[in-house]
C-alpha positions as CSV (number, residue, x, y, z in Angstrom):
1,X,-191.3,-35.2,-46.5
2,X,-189.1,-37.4,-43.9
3,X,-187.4,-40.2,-45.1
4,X,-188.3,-43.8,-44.6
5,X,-186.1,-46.2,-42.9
6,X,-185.3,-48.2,-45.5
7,X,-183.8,-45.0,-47.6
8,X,-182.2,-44.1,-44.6
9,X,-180.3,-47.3,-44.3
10,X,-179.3,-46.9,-47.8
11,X,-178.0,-43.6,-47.1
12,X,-176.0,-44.4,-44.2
13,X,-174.1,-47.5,-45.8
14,X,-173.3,-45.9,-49.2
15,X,-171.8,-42.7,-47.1
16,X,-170.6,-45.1,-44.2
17,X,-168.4,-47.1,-47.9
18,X,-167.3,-43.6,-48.7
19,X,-165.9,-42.8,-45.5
20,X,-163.6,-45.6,-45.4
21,X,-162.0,-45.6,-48.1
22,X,-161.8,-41.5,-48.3
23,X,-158.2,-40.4,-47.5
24,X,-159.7,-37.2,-45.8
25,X,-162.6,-35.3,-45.3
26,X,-163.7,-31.2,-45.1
27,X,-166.8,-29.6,-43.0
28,X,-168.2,-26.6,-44.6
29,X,-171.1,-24.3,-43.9
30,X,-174.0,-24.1,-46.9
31,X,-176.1,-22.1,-45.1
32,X,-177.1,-19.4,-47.6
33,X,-175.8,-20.8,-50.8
34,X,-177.9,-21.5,-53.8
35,X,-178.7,-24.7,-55.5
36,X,-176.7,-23.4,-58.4
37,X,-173.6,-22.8,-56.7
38,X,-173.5,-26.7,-55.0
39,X,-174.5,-27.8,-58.3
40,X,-171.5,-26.2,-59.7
41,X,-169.3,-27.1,-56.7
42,X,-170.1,-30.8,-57.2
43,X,-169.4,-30.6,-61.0
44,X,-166.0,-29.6,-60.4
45,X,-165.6,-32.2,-57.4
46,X,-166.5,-35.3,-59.6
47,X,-163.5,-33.7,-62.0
48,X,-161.9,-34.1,-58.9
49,X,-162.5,-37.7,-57.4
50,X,-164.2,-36.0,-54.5
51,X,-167.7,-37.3,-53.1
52,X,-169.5,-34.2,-51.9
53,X,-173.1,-34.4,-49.7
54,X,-175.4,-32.4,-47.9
55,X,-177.2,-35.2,-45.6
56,X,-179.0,-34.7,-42.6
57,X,-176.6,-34.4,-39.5
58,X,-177.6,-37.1,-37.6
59,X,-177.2,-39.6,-40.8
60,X,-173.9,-38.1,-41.0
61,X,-172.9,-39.2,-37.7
62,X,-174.5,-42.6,-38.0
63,X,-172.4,-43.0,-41.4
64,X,-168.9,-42.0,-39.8
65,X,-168.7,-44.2,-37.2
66,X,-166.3,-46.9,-36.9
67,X,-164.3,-45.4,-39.7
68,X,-161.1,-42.9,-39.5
69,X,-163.3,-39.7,-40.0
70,X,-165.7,-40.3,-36.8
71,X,-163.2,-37.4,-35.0
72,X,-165.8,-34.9,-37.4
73,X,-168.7,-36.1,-35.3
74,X,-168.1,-33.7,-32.9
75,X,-168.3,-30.9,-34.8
76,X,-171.2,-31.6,-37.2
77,X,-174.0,-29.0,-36.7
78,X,-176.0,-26.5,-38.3
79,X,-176.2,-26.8,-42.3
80,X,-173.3,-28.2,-43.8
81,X,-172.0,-29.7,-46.4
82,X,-169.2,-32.5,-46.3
83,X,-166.8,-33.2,-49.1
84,X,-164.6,-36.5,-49.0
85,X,-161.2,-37.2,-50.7
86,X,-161.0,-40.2,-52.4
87,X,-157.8,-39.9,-54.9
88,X,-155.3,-37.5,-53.1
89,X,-156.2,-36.0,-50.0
90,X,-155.7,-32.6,-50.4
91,X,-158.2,-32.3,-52.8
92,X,-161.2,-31.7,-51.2
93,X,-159.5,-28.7,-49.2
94,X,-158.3,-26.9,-52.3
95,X,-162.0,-27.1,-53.9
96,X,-163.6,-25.8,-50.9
97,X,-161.1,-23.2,-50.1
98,X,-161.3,-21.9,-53.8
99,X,-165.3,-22.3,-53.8
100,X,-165.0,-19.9,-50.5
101,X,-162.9,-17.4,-52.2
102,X,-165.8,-16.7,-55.1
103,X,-169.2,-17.3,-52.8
104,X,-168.0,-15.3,-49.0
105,X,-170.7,-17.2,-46.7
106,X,-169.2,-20.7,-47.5
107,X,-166.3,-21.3,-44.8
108,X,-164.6,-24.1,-44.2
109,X,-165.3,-25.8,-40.4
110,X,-163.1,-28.4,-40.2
111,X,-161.1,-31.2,-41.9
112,X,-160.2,-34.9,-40.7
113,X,-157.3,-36.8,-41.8
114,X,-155.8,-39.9,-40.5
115,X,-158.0,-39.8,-37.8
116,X,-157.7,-36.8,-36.4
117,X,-159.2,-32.7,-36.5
118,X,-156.7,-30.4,-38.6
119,X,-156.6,-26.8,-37.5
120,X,-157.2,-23.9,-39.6
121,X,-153.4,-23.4,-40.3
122,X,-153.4,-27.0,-41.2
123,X,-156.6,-26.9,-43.3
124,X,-154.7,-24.2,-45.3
125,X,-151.6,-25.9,-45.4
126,X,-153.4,-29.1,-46.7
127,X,-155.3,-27.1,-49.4
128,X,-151.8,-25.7,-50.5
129,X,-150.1,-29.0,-51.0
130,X,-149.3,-30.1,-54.6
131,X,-151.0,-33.2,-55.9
132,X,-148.9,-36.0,-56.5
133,X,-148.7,-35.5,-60.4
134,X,-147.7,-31.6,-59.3
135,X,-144.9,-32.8,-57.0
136,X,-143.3,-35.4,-59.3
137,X,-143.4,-32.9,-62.0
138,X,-141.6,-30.6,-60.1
139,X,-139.1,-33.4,-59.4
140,X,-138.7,-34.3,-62.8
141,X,-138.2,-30.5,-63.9
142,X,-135.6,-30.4,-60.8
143,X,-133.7,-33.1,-61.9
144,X,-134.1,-32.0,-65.6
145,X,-132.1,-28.6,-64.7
146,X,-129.5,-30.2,-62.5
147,X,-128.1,-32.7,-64.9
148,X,-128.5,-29.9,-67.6
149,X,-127.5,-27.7,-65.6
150,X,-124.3,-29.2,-64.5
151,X,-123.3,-29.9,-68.5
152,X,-124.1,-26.0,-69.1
153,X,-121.3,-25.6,-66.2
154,X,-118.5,-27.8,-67.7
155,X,-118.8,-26.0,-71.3
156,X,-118.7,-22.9,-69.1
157,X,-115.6,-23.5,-67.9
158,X,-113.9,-25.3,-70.9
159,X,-114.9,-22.5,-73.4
160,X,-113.4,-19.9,-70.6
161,X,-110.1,-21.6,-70.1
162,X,-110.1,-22.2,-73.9
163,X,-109.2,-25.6,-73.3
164,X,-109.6,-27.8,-76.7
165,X,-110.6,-30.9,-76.8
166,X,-109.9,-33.3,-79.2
167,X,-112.1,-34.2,-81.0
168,X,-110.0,-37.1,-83.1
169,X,-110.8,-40.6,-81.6
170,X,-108.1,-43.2,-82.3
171,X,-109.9,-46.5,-82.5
């Protein structure tokens, strides 16, 4: 049943208000996946923050122009399924490149961020990044061993040269 103009309008602005404020996006084939399996893919991109749709190609087009992502316009064919990052950008990669792992016709096309295609190399390096609560964790544990760390050294070397401290505070 096509679509009526109206609906189609609709369509294009509410994707067109995604795209511009989505830090990046990621192409992917769905050609040969089940209902199940994109049902399941978008319940674990709304965990997420990431906005996924299969739309009609040349709505897709129509919705991306005049925003940062229009560079995927020239790739967009075939059945696909476009997933949009609006929290951390690296988050629509990692879904899609763990979704692939478990369901072997769904590959990843492409990927747009600030304005321009990312190769496959970058795609993966994207999907490998930590998200920002990941990589101030890591920071906080790095700092955490450093300042321990460096205590743990000076008792170290006071308990080997057996040097006493006194412990007797004249006030």
């Amino acid at each position: 049943m096509a679509l009526k103009i109206k609906k189609k309008k609709e369509i294009i602005n509410k994707i067109n208000k995604i795209a511009k404020i989505a830090l990046s996006a990621v192409i992917a084939t769905s050609k040969n996946i089940s209902v199940n399996k994109i049902t399941e893919l978008r319940k674990i991109s709304r965990i997420e923050n990431v906005f996924i749709c299969v739309i009609k190609n040349t709505l897709l087009k129509i919705s991306l122009k005049k925003t940062h992502l229009e560079c995927l316009n020239k790739i967009i064919s075939g059945p696909i399924i476009i997933g949009f990052s609006l929290k951390n950008p690296e988050s629509t990669a990692k879904i899609f490149k763990n979704f692939s792992k478990e369901n072997k016709k769904f590959k990843i096309i492409t990927a747009a961020l600030n304005k321009k295609l990312l190769s496959k190399d970058e795609i993966e390096k994207l999907a490998t990044l930590p998200s920002l609560k990941e990589a101030l964790t890591h920071v906080i544990i790095t700092i955490k061993n450093a300042t321990i760390g460096k205590l743990f050294s000076i008792l170290l070397a006071i308990k080997e040269n057996n040097i006493k401290i006194n412990t007797n505070v004249v006030n």
